[in-house]
C-alpha positions as CSV (number, residue, x, y, z in Angstrom):
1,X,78.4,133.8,114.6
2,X,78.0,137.7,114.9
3,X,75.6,138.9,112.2
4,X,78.5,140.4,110.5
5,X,80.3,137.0,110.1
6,X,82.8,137.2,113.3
7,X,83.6,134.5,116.0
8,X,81.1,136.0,119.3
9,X,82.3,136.6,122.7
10,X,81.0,134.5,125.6
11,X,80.3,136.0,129.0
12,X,82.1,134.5,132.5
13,X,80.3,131.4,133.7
14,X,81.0,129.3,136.6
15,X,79.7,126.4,134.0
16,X,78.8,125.5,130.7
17,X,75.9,123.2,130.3
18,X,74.2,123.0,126.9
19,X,73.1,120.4,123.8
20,X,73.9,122.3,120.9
21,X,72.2,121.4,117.4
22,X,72.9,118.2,116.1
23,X,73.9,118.7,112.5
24,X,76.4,116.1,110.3
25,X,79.5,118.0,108.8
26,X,78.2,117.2,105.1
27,X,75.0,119.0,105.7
28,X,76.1,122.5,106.8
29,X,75.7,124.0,103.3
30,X,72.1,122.6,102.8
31,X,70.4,123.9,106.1
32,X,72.8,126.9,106.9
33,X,72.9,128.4,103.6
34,X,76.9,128.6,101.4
35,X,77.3,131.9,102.5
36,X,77.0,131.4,106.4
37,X,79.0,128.2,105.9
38,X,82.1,129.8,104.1
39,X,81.9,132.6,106.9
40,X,81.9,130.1,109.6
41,X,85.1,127.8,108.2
42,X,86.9,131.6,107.9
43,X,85.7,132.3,111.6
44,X,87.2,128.9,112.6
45,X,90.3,127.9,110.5
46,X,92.6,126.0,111.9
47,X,90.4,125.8,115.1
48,X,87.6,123.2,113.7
49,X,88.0,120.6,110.5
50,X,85.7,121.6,108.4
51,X,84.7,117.9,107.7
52,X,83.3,118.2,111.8
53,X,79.6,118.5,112.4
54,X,78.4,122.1,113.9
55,X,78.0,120.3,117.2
56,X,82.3,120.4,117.4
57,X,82.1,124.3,116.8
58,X,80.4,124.8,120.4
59,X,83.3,122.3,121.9
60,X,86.1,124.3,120.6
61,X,84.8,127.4,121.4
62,X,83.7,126.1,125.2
63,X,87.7,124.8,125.7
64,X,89.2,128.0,124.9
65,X,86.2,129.8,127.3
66,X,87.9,127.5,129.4
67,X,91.2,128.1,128.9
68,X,91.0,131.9,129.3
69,X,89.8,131.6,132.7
70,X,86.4,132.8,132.0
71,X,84.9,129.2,132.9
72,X,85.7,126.0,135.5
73,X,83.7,123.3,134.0
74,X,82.1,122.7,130.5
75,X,79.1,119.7,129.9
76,X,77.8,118.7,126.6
77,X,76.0,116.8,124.6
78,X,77.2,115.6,121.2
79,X,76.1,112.4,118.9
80,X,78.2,109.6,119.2
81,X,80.7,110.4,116.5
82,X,82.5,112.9,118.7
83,X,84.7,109.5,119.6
84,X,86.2,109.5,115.8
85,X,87.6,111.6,112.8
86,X,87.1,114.6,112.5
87,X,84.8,115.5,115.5
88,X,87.5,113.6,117.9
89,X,90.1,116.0,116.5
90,X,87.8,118.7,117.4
91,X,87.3,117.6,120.6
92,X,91.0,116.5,121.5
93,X,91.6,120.6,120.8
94,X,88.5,121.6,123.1
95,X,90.2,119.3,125.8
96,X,93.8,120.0,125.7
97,X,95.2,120.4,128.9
98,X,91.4,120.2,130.3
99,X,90.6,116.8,131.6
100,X,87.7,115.0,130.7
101,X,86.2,114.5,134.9
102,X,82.9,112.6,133.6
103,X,81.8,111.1,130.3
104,X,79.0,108.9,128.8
105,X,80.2,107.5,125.8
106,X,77.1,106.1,123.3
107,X,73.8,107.0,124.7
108,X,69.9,106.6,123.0
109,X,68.6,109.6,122.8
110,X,64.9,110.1,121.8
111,X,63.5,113.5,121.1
112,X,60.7,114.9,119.1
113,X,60.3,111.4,117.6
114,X,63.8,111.2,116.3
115,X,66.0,108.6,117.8
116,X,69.9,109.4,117.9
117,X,72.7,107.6,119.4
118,X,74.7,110.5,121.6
119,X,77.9,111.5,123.8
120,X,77.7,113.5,127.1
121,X,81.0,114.8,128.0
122,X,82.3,117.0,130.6
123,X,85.6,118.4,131.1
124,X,87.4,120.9,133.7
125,X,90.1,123.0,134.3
126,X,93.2,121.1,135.3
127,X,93.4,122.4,138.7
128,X,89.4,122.0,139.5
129,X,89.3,120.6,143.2
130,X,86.0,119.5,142.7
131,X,86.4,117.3,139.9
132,X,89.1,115.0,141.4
133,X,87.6,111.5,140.0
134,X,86.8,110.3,137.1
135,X,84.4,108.5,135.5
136,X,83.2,106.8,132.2
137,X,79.5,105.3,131.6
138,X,78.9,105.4,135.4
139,X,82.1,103.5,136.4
140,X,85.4,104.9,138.0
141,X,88.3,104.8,135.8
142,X,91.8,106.8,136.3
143,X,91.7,108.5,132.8
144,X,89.4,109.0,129.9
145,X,90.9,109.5,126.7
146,X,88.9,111.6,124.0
147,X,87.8,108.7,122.2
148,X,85.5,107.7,125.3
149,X,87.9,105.0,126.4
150,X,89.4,104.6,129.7
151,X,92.1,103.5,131.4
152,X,91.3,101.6,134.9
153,X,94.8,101.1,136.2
154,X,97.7,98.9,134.3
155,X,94.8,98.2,131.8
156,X,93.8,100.6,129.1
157,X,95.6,101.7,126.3
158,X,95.3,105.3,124.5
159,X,95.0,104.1,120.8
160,X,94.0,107.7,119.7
161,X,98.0,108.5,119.5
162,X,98.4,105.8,117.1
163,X,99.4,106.9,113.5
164,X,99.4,106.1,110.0
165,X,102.2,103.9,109.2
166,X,103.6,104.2,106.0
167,X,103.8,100.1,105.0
168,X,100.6,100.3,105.3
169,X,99.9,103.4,102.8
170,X,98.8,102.8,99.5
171,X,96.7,99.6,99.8
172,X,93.1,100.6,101.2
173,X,91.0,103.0,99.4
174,X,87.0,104.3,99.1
175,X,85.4,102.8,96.2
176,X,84.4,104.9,93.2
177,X,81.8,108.3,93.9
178,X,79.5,107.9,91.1
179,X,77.5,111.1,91.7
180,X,74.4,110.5,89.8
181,X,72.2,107.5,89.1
182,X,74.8,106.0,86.4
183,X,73.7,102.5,87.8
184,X,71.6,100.4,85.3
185,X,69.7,97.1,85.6
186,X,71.9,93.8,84.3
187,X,69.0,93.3,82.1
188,X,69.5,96.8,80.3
189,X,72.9,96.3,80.4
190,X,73.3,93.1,79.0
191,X,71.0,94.5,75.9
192,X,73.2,97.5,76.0
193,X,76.0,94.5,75.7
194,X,74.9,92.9,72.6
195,X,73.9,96.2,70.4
196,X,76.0,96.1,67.8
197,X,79.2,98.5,67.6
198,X,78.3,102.2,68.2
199,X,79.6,105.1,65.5
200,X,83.2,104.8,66.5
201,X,83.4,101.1,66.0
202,X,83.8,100.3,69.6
203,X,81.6,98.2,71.7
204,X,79.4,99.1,75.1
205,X,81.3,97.2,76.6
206,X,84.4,99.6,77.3
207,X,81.7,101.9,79.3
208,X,79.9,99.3,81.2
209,X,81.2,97.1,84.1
210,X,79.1,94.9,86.7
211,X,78.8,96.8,90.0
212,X,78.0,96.7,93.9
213,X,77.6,98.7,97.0
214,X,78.0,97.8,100.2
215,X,74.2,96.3,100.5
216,X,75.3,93.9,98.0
217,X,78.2,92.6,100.1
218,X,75.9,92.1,103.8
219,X,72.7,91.5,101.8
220,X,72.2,90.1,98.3
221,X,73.7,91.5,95.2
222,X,71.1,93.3,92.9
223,X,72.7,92.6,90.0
224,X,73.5,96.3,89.2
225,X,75.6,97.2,86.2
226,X,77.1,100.9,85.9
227,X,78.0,103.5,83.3
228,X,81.8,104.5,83.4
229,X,83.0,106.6,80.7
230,X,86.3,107.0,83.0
231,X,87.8,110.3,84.4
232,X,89.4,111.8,81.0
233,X,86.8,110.6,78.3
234,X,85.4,114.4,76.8
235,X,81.5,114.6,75.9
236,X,82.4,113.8,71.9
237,X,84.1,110.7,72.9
238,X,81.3,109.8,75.5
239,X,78.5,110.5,72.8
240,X,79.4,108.4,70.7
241,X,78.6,105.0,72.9
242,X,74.7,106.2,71.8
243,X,72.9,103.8,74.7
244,X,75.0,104.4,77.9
245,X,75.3,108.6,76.6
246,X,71.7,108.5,76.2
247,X,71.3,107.0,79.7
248,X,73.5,109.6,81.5
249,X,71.6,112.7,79.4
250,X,68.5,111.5,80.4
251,X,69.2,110.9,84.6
252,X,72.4,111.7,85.6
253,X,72.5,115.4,83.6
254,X,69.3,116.9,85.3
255,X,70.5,116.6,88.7
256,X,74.1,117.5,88.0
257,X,73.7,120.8,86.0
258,X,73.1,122.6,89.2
259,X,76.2,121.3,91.4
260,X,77.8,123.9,92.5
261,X,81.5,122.8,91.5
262,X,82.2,124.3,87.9
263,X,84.3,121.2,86.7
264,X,81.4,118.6,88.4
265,X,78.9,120.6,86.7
266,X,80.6,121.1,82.9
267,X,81.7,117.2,82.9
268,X,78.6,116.1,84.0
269,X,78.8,112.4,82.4
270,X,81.8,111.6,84.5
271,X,81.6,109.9,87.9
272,X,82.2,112.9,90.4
273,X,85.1,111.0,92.6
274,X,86.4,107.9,89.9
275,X,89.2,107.1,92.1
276,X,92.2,107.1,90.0
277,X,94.3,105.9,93.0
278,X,92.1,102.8,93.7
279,X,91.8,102.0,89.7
280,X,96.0,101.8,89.3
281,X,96.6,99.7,92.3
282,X,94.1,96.7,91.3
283,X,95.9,96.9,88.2
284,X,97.4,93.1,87.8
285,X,94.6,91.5,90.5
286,X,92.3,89.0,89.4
287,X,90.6,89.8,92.7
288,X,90.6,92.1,95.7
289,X,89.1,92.7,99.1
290,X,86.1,94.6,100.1
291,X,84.4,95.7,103.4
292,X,81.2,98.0,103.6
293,X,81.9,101.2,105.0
294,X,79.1,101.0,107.8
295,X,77.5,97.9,109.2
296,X,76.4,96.5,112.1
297,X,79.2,93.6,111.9
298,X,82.2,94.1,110.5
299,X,83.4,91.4,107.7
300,X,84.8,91.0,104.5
301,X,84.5,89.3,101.3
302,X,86.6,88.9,98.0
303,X,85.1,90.9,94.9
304,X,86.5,90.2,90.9
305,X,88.6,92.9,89.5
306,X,86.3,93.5,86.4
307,X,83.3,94.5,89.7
308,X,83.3,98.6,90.0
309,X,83.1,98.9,93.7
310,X,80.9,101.6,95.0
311,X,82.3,104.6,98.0
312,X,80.2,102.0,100.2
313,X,82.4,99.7,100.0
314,X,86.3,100.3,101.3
315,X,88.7,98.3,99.0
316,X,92.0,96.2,99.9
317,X,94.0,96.1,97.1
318,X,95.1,92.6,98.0
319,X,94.2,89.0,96.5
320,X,96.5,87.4,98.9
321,X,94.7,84.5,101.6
322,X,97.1,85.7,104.5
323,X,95.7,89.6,104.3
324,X,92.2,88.3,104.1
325,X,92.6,86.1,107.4
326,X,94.1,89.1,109.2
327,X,91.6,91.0,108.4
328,X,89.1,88.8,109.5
329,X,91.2,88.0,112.9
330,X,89.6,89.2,116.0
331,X,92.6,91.5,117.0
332,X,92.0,93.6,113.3
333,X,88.5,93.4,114.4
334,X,88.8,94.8,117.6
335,X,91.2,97.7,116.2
336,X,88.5,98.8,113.6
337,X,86.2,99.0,116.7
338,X,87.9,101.3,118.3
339,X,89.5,103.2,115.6
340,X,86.8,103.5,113.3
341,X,83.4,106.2,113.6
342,X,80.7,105.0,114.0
343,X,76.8,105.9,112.2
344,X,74.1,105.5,114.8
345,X,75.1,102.5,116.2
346,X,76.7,101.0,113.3
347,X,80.3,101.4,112.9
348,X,82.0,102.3,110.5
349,X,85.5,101.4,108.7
350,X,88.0,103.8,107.0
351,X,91.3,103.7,105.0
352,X,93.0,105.9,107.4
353,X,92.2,105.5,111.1
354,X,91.0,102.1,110.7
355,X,93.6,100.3,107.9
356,X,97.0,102.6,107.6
357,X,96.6,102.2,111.3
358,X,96.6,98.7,112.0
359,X,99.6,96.8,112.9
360,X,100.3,94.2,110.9
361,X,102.7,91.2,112.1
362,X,106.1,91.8,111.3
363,X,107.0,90.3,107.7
364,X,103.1,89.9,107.0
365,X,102.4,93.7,106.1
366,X,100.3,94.8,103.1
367,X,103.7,96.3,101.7
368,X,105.4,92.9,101.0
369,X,104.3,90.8,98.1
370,X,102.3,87.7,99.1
371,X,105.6,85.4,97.7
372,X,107.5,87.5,100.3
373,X,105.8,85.5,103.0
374,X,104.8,82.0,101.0
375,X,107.0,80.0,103.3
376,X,106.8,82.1,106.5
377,X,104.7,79.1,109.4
378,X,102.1,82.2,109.9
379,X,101.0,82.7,106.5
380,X,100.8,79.0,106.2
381,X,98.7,78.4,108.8
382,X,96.2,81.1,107.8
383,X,96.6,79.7,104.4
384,X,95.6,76.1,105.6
385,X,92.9,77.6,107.9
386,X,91.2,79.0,104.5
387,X,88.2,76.3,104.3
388,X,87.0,77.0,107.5
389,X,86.8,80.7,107.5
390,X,86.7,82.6,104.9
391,X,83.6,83.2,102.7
392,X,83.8,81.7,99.6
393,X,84.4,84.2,96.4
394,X,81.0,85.1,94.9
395,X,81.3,83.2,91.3
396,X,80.4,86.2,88.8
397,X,77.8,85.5,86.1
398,X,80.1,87.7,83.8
399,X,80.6,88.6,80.1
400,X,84.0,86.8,79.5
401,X,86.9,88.4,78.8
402,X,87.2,88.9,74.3
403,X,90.8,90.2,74.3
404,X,92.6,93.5,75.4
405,X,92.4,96.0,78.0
406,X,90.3,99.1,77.4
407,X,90.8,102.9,79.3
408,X,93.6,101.4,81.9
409,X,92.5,98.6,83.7
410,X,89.0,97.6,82.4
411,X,88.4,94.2,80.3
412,X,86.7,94.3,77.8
413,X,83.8,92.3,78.2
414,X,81.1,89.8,75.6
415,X,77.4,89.5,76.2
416,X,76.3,87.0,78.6
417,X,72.8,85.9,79.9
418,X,71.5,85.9,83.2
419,X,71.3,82.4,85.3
420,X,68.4,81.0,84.6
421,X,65.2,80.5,87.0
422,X,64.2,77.1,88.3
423,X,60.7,76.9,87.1
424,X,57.9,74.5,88.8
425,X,55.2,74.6,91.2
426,X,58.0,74.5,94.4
427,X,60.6,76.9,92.6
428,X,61.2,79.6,95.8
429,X,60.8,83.2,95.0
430,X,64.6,83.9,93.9
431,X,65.7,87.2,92.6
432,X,67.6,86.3,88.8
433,X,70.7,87.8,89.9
434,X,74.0,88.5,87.9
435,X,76.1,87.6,91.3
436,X,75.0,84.2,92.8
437,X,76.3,83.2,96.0
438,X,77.0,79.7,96.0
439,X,77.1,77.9,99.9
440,X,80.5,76.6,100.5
441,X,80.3,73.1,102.0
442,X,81.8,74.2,104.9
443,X,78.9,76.3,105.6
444,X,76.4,74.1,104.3
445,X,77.3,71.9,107.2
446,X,76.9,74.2,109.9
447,X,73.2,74.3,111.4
448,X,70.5,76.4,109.6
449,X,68.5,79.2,110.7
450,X,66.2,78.4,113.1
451,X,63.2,79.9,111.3
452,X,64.1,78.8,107.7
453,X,64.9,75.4,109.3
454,X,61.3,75.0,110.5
455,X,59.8,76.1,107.2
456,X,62.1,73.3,105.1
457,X,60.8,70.9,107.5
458,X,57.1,71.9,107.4
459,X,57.5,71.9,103.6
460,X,59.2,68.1,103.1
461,X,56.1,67.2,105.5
462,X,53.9,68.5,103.5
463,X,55.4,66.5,100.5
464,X,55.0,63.3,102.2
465,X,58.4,62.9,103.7
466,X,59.5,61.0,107.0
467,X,59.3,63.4,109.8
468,X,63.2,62.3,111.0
469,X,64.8,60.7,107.7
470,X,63.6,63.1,105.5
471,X,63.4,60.9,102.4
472,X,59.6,60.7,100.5
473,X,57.1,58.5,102.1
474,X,56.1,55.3,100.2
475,X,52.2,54.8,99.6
476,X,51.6,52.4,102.0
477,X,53.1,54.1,105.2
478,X,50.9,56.5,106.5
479,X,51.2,60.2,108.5
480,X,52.8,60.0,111.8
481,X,49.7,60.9,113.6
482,X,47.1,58.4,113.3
483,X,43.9,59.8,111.9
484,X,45.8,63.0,110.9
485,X,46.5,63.8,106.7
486,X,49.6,66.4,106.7
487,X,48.7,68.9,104.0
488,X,51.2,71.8,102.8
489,X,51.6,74.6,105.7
490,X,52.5,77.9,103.6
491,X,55.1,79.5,105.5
């Protein structure tokens, strides 16, 4: 930018070779300053997305250097997410009608002690005689699209010109933006749960639900709970539940009376993205399908209706079997792969590229009703398949349901306690979790863990148990090594 705010010329260059800064899309404001940021989307419209990191801004404007003549050949270095969203539509304009001649598609980079996962692309003039192959991560390939793929003869398909189709609109959503610590241990909540009724006569309950982020789906559920006094409750109304109010006065206020969006800032005790959308279409589900927005593996698992999923998590308004084992097929796997973004080196899933995207077998699409397809041989045999792959539903430790429907969609919900702890000298170290998973016996059959394996086995020798039977050792055998007493190994 020029200092008065204006897009700066570039001089003639044979090349352009350069590693701009490295700065995410959603961090602009914080490190450049509002002011240089609004200049710089005004400098740019319709040139860059503003959702694209600064990094794109030095593409575009090194494509049209390009494209005017007053260039042959442009290399640079950008993080890994060039390939998707945003940055790829940045780059797709950068390279229009300019080949990409040489590419490295997910690098390490290490630098200054900070470890990043980047691109390195370079891309010519159409007409450059010295860039007549091609090549991707080393190899030679015939064409490289701007995702970093390749095709290498008959094989290779461009699945950047893929679109949203519209039977698939509608269905997959980002969870709920809370915007402020609203979340609240199950143990407040559930004392939160049995206060009695607040001034108005209603219970906590219609402001509460149980709650989980995408850690609690590929790790272990924490047994959050979350304040949610809905997206049209005013202050009066939201006062008068005194506990939860008190809550969001106390840590949620503080950090939003600074935001810089006015209606954010004046409604403060409302979750900054609710998700209005999301909220309607589980309306009538008992359940629904989840997936965490970035991880290492992609997989998904079933979550109860009454559950407030968190923007971590992207949500499939569906409850039927046949959707879930699609999902979990290895073609909808591969897809997401290539049409997702990707953190790091973690990918990452989204409603748009990734699910409204996908196609779905003919007659098995997420617009048809699940008694649409009851009787179709495919959904069958996904259906029958069930046992052996698909996680089993995480039973919820929940209040139960006392009657009605509160704000929309919300049940309301009675008091109940958390699960118990085992007690005794030999109870494991267990967190006491609202959400217990429970190991299908499917799984349960499958071999364990290597390490954890070991441990169970040190520990029933320890007890006195048979080394390859496993059951308890009578008094009058003795230890398998003669002369040796087996005492208790802590793992």
């Amino acid at each position: 930018m020029t200092p008065e705010g204006g897009d700066p010329g570039w001089p003639e260059a044979d090349v352009i070779i350069g590693n701009p800064p490295f700065l995410g899309g959603k961090l602009l404001i914080t490190n450049l300053g509002e002011e240089y940021v609004t200049n710089l989307f005004r400098a740019y419209e319709d040139r860059v997305p503003r959702e694209a990191d600064l990094v794109c801004y030095w593409f575009v404007k090194a494509g049209e250097h390009l494209g005017g003549g007053a260039s042959k050949r442009v290399g640079l270095v950008a993080t890994n997410s060039i390939r998707g969203g945003a940055n790829r539509r940045a780059l797709e304009r950068a390279t229009g009608g300019r080949p990409i001649f040489d590419a490295w598609s997910d690098e390490p980079w290490v630098i200054d002690g900070a470890a990043v996962r980047v691109s390195l692309v370079c891309f010519s003039q159409a007409d450059d005689e010295f860039t007549p192959e091609r090549r991707l991560d080393g190899e030679r390939v015939d064409e490289i699209y701007t995702d970093l793929t390749a095709r290498r003869g008959e094989a290779g398909v461009d699945l950047t010109k893929a679109r949203r189709l519209a039977r698939n609109a509608g269905v997959a959503f980002m969870g709920d933006t809370k915007g402020g610590p609203f979340d609240v241990p199950g143990d407040l909540a559930r004392e939160w749960l049995q206060e009695p009724t607040n001034p108005n006569g209603r219970p906590n309950s219609d402001v509460l639900a149980p709650w989980m982020n995408g850690m609690a789906v590929t790790r272990r559920p924490a047994g959050k709970w979350i304040v949610d006094f809905g997206w049209t409750m005013v202050k009066e109304e939201a006062a008068l539940y005194e506990a939860p109010f008190q809550h969001a006065q106390e840590h949620v206020y503080p950090m939003r009376k600074g935001n810089r969006d006015e209606v954010h800032r004046v409604h403060w005790w409302r979750h900054l993205r609710p998700r209005q959308n999301l909220r309607a279409a589980l309306d009538g589900l008992s359940r629904y399908i989840v997936t965490p927005r970035v991880a290492k593996h992609r997989l998904f698992d079933w979550l109860d209706v009454r559950v407030l999923p968190d923007s971590q998590l992207i949500v499939i308004a569906r409850d039927d079997d046949t959707t879930f084992g699609i999902l979990h097929s290895r073609f909808h796997e591969a897809w997401s792969l290539r049409k997702g973004t990707s953190l790091e080196d973690r990918p990452r899933y989204t409603p748009t590229t990734t699910f409204e995207t996908f196609p779905f077998p003919d007659g098995l699409s997420p617009d048809l009703a699940a008694t649409d397809y009851i009787t179709d041989p495919r959904a069958q045999a996904i259906v029958s398949a069930r046992p052996a792959t698909r996680r089993t539903p995480r039973p919820l430790a929940l209040p139960a349901r006392v009657g009605g429907v509160d704000r929309g969609t919300r049940p309301r919900l009675s008091p109940a306690p958390s699960p118990p702890r085992r007690e005794g000298p030999d109870r494991t170290k267990e967190a006491n979790l609202d959400l217990p998973v429970q190991r299908p016996a499917a799984v349960a059959r499958q071999r364990p863990h290597p390490t954890r394996h070991r441990r169970s086995c040190r520990l029933r020798l320890a007890r006195g148990h048979h080394r390859r039977s496993g059951r308890p050792r009578t008094v009058d055998e003795k230890p398998p090594i003669a002369g040796a007493g087996i005492q208790r190994i802590e793992p």
